[in-house]
C-alpha positions in Angstrom: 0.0 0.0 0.0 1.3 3.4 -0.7 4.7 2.4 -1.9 6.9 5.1 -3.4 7.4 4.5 -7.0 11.1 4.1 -6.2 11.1 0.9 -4.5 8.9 -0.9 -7.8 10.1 -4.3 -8.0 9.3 -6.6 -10.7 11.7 -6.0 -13.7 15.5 -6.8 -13.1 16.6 -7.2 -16.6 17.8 -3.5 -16.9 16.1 -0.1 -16.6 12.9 0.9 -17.0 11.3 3.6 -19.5 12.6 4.2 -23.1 16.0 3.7 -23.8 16.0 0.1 -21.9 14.5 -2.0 -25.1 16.7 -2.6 -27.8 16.2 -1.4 -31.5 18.1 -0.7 -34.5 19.5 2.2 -36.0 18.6 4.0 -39.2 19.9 7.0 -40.2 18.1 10.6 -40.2 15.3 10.8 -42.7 14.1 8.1 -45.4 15.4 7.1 -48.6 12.0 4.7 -49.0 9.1 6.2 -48.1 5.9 4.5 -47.3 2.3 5.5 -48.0 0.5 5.2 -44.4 -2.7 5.8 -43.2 -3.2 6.5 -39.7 -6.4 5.2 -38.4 -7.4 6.8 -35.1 -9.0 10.2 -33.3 -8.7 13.1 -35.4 -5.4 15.1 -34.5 -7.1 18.1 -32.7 -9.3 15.5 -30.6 -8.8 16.1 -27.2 -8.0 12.9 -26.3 -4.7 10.9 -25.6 -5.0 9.1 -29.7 -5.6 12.5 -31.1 -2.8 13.3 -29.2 -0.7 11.0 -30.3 -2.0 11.3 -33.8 -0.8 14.9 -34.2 2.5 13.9 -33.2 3.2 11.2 -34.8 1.7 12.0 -38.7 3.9 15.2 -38.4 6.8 14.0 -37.6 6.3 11.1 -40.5 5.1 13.4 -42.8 8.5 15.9 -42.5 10.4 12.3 -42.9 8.9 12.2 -46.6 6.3 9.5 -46.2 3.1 9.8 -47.6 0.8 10.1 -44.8 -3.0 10.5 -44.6 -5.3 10.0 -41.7 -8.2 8.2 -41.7 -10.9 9.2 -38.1 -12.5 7.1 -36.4 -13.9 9.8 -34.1 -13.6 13.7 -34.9 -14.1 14.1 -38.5 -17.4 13.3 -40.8 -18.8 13.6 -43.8 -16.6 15.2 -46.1 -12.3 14.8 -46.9 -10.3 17.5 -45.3 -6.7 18.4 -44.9 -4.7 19.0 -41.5 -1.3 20.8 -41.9 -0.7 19.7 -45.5 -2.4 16.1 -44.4 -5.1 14.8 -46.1 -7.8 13.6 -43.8 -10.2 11.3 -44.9 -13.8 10.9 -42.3 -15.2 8.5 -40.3 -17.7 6.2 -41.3 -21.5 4.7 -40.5 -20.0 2.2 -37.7 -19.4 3.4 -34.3 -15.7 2.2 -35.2 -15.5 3.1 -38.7 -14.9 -0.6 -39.7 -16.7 0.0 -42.8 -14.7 2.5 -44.4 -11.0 2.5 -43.0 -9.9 -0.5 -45.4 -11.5 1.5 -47.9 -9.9 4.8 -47.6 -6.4 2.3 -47.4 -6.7 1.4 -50.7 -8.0 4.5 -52.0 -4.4 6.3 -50.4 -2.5 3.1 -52.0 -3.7 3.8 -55.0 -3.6 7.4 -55.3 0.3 6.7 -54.2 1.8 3.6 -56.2 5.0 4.1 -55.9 5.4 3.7 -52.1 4.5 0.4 -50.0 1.2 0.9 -48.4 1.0 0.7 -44.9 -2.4 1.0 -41.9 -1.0 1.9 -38.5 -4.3 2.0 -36.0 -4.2 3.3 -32.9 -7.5 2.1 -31.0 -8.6 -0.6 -28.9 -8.0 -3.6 -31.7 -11.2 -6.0 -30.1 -12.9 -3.5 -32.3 -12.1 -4.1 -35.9 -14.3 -6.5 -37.2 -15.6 -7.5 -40.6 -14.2 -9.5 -44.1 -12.5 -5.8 -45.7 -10.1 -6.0 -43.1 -8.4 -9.3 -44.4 -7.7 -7.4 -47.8 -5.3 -5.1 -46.3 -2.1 -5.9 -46.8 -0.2 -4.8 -44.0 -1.3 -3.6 -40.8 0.8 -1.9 -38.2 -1.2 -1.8 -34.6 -0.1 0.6 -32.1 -2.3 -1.7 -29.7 -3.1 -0.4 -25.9 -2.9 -3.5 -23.3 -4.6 -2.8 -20.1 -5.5 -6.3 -19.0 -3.6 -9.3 -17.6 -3.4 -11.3 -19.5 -4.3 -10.1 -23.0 -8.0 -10.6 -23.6 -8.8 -13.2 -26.1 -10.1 -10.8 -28.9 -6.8 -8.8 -28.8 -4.6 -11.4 -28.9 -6.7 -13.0 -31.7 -6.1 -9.7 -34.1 -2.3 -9.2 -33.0 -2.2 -12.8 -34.2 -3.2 -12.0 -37.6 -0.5 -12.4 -40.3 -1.1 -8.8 -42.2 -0.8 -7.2 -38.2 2.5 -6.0 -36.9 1.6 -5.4 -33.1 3.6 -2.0 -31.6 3.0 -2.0 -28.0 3.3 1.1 -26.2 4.2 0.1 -23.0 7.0 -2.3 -21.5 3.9 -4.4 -20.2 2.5 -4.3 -23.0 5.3 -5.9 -24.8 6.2 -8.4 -22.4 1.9 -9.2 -22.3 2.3 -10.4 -26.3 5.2 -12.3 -26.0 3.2 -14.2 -23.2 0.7 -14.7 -25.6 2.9 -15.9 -28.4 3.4 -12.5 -30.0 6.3 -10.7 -30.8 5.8 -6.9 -30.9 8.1 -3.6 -31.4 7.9 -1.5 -28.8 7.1 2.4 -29.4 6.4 4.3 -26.0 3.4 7.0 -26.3 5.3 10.5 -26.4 4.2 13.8 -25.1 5.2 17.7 -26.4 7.6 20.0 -25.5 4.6 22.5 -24.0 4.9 20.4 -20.7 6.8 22.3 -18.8 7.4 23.6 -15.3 4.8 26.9 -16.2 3.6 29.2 -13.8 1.6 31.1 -15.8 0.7 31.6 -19.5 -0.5 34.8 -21.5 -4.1 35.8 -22.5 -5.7 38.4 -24.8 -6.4 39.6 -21.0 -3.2 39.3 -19.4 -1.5 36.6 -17.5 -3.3 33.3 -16.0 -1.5 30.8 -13.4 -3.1 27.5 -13.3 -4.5 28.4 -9.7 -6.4 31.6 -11.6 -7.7 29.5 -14.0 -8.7 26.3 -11.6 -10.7 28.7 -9.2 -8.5 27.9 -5.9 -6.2 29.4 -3.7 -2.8 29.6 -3.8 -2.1 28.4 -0.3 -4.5 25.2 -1.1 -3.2 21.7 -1.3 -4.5 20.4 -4.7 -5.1 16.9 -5.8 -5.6 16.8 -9.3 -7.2 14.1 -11.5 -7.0 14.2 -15.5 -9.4 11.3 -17.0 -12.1 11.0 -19.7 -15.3 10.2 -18.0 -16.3 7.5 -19.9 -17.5 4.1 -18.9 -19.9 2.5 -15.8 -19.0 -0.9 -16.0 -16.0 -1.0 -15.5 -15.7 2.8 -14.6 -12.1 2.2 -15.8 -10.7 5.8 -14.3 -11.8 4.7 -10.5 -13.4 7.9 -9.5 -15.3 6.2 -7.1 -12.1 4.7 -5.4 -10.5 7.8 -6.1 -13.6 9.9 -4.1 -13.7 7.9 -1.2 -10.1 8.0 -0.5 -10.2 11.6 -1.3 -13.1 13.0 1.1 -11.5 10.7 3.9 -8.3 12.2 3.7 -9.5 15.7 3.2 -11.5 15.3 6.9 -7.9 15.2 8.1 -6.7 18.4 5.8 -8.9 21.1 5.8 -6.8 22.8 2.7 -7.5 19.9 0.6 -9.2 20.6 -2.9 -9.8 18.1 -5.7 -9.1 19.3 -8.8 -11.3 17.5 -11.9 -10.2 17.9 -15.2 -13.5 16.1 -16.7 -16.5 15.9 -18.3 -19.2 16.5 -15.0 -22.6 14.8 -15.6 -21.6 11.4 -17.6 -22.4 12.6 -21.2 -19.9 10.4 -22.9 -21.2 7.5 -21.0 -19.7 7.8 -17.8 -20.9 8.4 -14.4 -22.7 12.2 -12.6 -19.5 12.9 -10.8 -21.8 15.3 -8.6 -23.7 12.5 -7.4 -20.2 10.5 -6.2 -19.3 13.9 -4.6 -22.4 13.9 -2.5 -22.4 10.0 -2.1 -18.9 10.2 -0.4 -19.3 13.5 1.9 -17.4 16.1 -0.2 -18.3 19.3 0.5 -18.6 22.1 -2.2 -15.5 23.8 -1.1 -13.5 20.6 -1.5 -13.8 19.7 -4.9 -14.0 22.1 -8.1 -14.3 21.7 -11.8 -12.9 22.6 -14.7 -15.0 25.2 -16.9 -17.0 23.2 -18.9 -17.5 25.3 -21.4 -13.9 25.6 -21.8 -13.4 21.7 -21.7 -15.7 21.1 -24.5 -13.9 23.7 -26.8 -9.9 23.0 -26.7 -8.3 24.1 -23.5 -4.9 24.7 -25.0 -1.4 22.6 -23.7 0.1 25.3 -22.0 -2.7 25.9 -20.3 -2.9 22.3 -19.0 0.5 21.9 -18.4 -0.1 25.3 -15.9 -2.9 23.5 -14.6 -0.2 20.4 -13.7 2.0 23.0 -12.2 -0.2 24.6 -9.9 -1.3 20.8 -8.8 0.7 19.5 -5.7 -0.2 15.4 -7.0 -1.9 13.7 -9.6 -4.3 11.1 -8.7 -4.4 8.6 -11.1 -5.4 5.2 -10.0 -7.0 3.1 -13.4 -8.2 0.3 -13.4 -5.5 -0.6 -16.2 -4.3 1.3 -18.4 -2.5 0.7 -21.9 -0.3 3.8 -21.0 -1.9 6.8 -19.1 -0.2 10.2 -21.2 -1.5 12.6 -18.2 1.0 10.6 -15.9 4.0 12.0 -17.9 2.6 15.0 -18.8 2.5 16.3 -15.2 5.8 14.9 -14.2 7.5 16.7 -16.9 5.7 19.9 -15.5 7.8 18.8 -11.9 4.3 17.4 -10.4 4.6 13.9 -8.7 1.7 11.1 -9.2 -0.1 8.5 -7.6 -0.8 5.8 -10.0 -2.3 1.8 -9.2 0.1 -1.1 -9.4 -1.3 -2.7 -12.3 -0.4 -2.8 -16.4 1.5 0.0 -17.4 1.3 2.4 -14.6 4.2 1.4 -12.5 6.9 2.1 -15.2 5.6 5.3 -16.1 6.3 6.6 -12.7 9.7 8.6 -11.9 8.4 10.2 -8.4 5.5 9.3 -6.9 3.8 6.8 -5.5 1.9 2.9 -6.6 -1.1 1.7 -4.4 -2.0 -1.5 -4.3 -5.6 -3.1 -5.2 -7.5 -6.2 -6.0 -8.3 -8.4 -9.0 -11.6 -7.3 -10.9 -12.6 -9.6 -13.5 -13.8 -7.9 -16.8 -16.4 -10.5 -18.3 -16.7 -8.6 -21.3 -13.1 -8.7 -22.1 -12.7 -12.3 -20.5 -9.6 -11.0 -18.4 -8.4 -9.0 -15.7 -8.4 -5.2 -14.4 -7.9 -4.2 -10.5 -9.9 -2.3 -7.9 -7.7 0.4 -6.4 -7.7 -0.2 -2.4 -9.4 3.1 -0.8 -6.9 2.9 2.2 -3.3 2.6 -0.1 -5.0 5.7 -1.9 -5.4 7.2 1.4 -1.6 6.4 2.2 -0.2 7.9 -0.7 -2.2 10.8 -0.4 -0.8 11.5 2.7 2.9 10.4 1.7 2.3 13.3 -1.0 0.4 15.7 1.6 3.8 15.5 3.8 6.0 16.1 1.3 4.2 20.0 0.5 3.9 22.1 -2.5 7.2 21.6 -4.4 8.7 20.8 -7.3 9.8 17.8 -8.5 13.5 17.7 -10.5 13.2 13.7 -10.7 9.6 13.7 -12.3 11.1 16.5 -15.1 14.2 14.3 -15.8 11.9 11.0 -15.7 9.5 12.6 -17.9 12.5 14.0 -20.5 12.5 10.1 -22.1 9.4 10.7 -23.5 9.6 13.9 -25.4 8.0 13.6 -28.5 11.6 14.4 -30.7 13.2 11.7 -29.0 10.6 8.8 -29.1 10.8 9.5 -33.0 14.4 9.4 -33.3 14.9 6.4 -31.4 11.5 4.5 -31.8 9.4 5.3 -35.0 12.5 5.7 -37.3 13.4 2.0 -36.7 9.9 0.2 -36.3 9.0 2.2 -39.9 12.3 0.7 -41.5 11.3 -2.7 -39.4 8.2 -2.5 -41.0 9.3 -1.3 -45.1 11.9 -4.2 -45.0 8.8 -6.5 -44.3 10.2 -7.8 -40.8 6.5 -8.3 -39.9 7.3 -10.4 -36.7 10.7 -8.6 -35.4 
C-alpha cells in the first residue's frame, strides 16, 4: 500500500522507460518512403490518440512519407486536410470498420509508388468485418490494459497482415506471453509540458490556480481522466472519491481538482452525485470550466494546470499507458498511480497503491480495484511532502519527449516495417 514509486520491483533485466528496449539504428530521414494511413482520433481531438496522432503524422510526414489520416472519431462527412495532411472521415460504424480498409486502398492507390501501410491506434477488439483481411499490412499501435491479453486482442495481433507495436514495457512483455512478438514504441508527449507558472491571454497573464478557481495556499489533488464508462468505470473515480473525502476530513486545505466531463455525457458516471455520495463538500472539490473543456483548452494551459497541482491522482483500473502521468511529471508534479499494467513504469516520483483483481467479463480477463486505504496512504505520503517541485519527475518525464521517441523508436519500427520484418 502506498509504496513510493522508487522501490517498484518486478523488472530486473535492466532499466525501465525508453532507452531500456533494444532497436536498430537507421539513419536521419528516409530514402523509402511508405504510404500510411493512420487510423485513429482526429489530431485536434482532445483525447490521448488524437494526441498521439498529431505527433506522430507530423513528424512522419516531415520524414517524406506519404501520410494520410483516416478518423474514427472527430471528422465526418466530407475529406479534409490537417497541416498539409489529407484527412479522410469516419464512417457509419461506431468504429469506422466499414470505411478504413477503404480509404487504405484509395491512399494506396492514389500513391503507387510507395508500400502501403495501416498503422491503427485504438482498442483492436474492435475491428471487425471481411475488408479487413484485404489489407495488406497492418501496423497496430495496440493499448494492453489487462492481464493477460483478452482473447479478442490477442486473436487480431495474431493476424499475419498485423504487426503489433506495443506502447508500454507491459505491453510488450503481455504479447510475447501470448505468443506475439511486438516492437515497442512508448506514447510521447510535447515539449509544452513544462514547469509553467503562468501563461499569457488576450487579457493578461493566467497561473493554473487563476484559472482552476482555488487558492494559492491550497493543497490540490488533481485528477486528469475522460469520464467514460460504468461498468468498468475504468478511471476509478469512485475509489479515487472515497479515499479523497477521507483524507481531506484530516486536511482542511485539501481541494480536488477534476479535469473532466461532470454529468456522464460520454457515458460515464454524474460525478456530482459521487461527490455527495462520499461527503465532499462544495468547497472541496471544483471543476474545470466546462465550457472551456468542450472547446480546446490549450497545452500550455494544462501543463499550468499540472504545475499549480501539488499530486496527480491517477489510480486506473488498467491502463495501456496513461499520457496525463508523464505530462505532469514533466511539468515537476509527482503522481499516484495503481500497481497494475502499465502504470508502474511510467512513474519517476511518486507513488503505486496497491488493489484487488476485478474480473472484466466482457473482455474475458483482468483489471484491478484500487484499495481506498493505499489511496489514502499515498495521499498523505504526498500531503507531507508539501507544495514543491519535483527535479526527478522532469528528468523521468525527458524520455518521453515527442523528438526523442521518434528518433529512437518510430525511425526504426518504420524501416522494421518497409523491410517486411513483420514479426521482429
Amino acid at each position: 500500500m502506498g509504496k513510493n514509486a522508487r522501490k517498484r520491483q518486478g523488472r530486473t533485466n535492466g532499466p525501465t522507460g525508453p532507452g531500456s528496449r533494444a532497436t536498430p539504428t537507421v539513419t536521419r530521414g528516409t530514402s523509402d518512403p511508405r504510404a500510411i494511413l493512420w487510423a485513429s482520433n482526429s489530431p485536434w481531438a482532445q483525447t490521448g490518440y488524437g494526441q498521439q496522432t498529431a505527433q506522430a503524422t507530423q513528424r512522419l510526414n516531415a520524414d517524406g512519407h506519404k501520410v494520410a489520416i483516416a478518423s474514427n472519431y472527430g471528422l465526418e462527412g466530407a475529406v479534409s486536410t490537417w497541416r498539409d495532411i489529407p484527412h479522410f472521415p469516419r464512417g457509419f460504424d461506431l468504429y469506422s470498420n466499414d470505411v478504413i480498409p477503404a480509404h487504405m486502398a484509395s491512399w494506396a492507390n492514389a500513391n503507387q509508388g510507395a508500400k502501403p501501410l495501416l498503422v491503427t491506434l485504438f482498442d483492436t477488439w474492435i475491428f471487425k468485418g471481411e475488408p479487413w483481411e484485404h489489407v495488406e499490412h497492418i501496423a497496430s499501435w495496440v493499448p494492453i490494459d489487462h492481464s493477460p491479453i483478452p482473447p479478442d486482442v490477442a486473436a487480431w495481433c495474431k493476424r499475419p497482415n498485423v504487426t503489433p507495436i506495443a506502447m508500454s514495457e507491459f505491453g510488450q512483455d503481455a504479447l510475447l506471453a501470448a505468443g506475439v512478438e511486438a516492437l515497442y514504441v512508448p506514447h510521447a508527449i510535447e515539449k509544452v509540458f513544462t514547469p509553467t507558472e503562468s501563461i499569457t491571454t488576450p487579457t493578461g497573464r493566467l497561473t493554473g490556480r487563476e484559472f482552476m478557481g482555488i487558492d494559492p495556499d491550497k493543497f490540490v489533488v488533481t485528477m486528469n481522466a475522460a469520464n467514460k464508462g460504468r461498468v468498468p468505470c475504468r478511471k476509478s473515480f469512485a475509489e479515487a472519491f472515497l479515499a479523497f473525502s477521507m483524507f481531506a476530513d484530516r486536511h482542511d486545505d485539501a481541494v480536488l481538482y477534476l479535469h473532466t466531463e461532470d454529468r456522464g455525457a460520454m457515458g460515464g458516471i454524474d460525478l456530482h452525485h459521487l461527490a455527495q455520495a462520499v461527503g465532499l463538500q462544495p468547497h472541496q472539490f471544483a471543476f474545470v470550466d466546462a465550457y472551456a473543456y468542450r472547446t480546446n483548452i490549450p497545452q500550455d494551459l494544462l501543463a499550468a494546470v499540472y504545475t499549480a497541482s501539488d499530486v496527480l491522482l491517477a489510480p486506473s483500473m488498467g491502463e495501456g499507458f496513461g499520457i496525463p502521468v508523464i505530462e505532469a511529471q514533466a511539468c515537476g508534479t509527482p503522481v499516484i498511480v495503481s500497481n497494475f499494467s502499465a502504470q508502474p513504469e511510467l512513474v519517476g516520483d511518486g507513488w503505486l497503491v496497491e488493489g484487488q483483481p476485478w474480473w472484466d467479463a466482457a473482455q474475458r480477463s483482468w483489471l484491478i480495484t484500487p484499495t481506498v486505504p493505499s489511496i489514502i496512504e499515498a495521499l498523505e505520503a504526498a500531503y507531507d511532502r508539501g507544495q514543491c517541485s519535483s527535479d526527478k519527475a522532469i528528468e523521468f518525464a525527458s524520455k518521453y519527449d515527442a523528438d526523442y521517441v521518434y528518433e529512437r523508436y518510430w525511425r526504426p519500427t518504420i524501416k522494421a516495417l518497409t523491410l517486411s520484418e513483420v514479426r521482429p
